[in-house]
C-alpha positions as a LaTeX table, in Angstrom:
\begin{tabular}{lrrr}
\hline
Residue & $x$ (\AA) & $y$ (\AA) & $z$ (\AA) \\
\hline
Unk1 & 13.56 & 20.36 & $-5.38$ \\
Unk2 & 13.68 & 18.06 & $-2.42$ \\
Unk3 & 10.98 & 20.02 & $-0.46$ \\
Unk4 & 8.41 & 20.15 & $-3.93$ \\
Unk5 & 9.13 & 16.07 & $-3.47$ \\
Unk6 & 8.29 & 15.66 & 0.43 \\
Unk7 & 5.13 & 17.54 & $-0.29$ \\
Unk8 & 4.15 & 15.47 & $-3.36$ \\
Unk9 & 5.14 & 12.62 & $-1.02$ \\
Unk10 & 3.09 & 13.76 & 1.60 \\
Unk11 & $-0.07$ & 14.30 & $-0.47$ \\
Unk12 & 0.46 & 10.75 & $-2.16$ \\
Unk13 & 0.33 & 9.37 & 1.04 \\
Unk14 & $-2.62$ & 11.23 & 1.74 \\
Unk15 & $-4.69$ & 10.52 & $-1.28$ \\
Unk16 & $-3.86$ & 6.62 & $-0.97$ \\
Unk17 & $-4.64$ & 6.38 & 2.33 \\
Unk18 & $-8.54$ & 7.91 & 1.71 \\
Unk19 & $-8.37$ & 6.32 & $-1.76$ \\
Unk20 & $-7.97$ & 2.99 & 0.55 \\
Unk21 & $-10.47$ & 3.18 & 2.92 \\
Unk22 & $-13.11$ & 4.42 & 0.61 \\
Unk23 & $-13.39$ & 2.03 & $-2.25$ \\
Unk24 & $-16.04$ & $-0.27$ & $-2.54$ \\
Unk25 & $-14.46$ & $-3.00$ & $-4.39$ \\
Unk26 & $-12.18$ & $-5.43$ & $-2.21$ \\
Unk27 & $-9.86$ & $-6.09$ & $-5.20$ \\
Unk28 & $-9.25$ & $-2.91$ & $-5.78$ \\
Unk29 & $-8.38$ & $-1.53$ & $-1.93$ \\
Unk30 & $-5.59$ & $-4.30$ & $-1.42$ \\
Unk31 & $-3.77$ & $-3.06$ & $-4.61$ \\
Unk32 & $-4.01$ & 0.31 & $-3.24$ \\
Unk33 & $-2.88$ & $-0.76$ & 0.41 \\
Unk34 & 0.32 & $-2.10$ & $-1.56$ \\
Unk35 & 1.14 & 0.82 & $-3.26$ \\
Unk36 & 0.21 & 2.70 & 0.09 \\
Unk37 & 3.10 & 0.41 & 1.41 \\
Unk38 & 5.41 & 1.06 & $-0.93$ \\
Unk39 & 4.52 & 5.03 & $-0.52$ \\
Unk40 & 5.85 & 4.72 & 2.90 \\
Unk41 & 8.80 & 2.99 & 2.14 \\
Unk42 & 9.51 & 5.80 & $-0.07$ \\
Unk43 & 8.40 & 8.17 & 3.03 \\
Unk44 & 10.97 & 6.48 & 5.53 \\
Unk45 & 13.91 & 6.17 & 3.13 \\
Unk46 & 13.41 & 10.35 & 2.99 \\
Unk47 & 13.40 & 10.60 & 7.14 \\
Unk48 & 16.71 & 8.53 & 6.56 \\
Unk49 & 15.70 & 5.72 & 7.95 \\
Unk50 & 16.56 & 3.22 & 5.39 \\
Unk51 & 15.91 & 0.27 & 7.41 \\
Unk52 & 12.31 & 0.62 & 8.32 \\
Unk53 & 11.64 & 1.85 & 4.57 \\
Unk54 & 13.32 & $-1.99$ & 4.06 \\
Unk55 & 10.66 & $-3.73$ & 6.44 \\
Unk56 & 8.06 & $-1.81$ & 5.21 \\
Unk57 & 8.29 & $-2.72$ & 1.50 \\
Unk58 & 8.81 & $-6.35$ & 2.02 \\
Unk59 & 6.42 & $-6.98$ & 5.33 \\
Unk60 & 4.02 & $-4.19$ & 4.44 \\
Unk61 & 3.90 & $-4.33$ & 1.05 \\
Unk62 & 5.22 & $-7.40$ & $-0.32$ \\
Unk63 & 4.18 & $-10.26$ & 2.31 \\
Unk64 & 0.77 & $-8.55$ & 4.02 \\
Unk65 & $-0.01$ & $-7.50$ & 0.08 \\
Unk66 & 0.51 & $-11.20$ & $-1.11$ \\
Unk67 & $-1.43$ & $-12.82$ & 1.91 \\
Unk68 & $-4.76$ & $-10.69$ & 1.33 \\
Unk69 & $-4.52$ & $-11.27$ & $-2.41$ \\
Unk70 & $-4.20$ & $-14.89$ & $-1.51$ \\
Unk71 & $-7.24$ & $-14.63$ & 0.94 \\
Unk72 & $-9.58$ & $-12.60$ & $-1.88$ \\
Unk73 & $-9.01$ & $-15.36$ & $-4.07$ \\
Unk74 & $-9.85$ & $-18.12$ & $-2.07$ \\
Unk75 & $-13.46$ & $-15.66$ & $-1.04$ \\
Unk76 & $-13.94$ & $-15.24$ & $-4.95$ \\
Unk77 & $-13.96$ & $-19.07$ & $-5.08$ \\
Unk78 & $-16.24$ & $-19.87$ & $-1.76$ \\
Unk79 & $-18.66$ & $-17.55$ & $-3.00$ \\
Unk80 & $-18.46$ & $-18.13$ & $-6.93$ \\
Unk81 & $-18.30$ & $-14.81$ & $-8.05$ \\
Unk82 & $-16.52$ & $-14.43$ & $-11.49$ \\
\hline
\end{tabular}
């Protein structure tokens, strides 16, 4: 059971990554870098290493996901697009 999960892990990690870096749309690649974040959270609370998985969800995903939401909203508003 727990190795069917590490490899499901592993290939979510995988897929978000690509998924990431290949999207056009701006909006839509810093949701997937937070979920990518909390992925590999996930990923180091499995290699037991509980406090990384900790700074990873809240300075990965939590503050670096806020801060570029927060930056595509004020480029939606410079350039006026709806």
């Amino acid at each position: 059971m727990t190795l069917a999960f590490d490899v499901l892990l592993a290939l979510a990690l995988l897929w978000g990554a690509w998924r990431t870096l290949s999207t056009p749309r701006l909006d839509r690649a810093i949701v997937l870098f937070i979920v990518f974040g909390l992925l590999m959270s996930l990923a180091w609370a499995r290699l037991a290493a509980p406090d990384i998985g900790l700074a990873e969800a809240a300075i990965g995903a939590g503050l670096t996901g806020a801060l570029l939401l927060d930056a595509y909203g004020v480029l939606r508003r410079k350039r006026g697009a709806p």
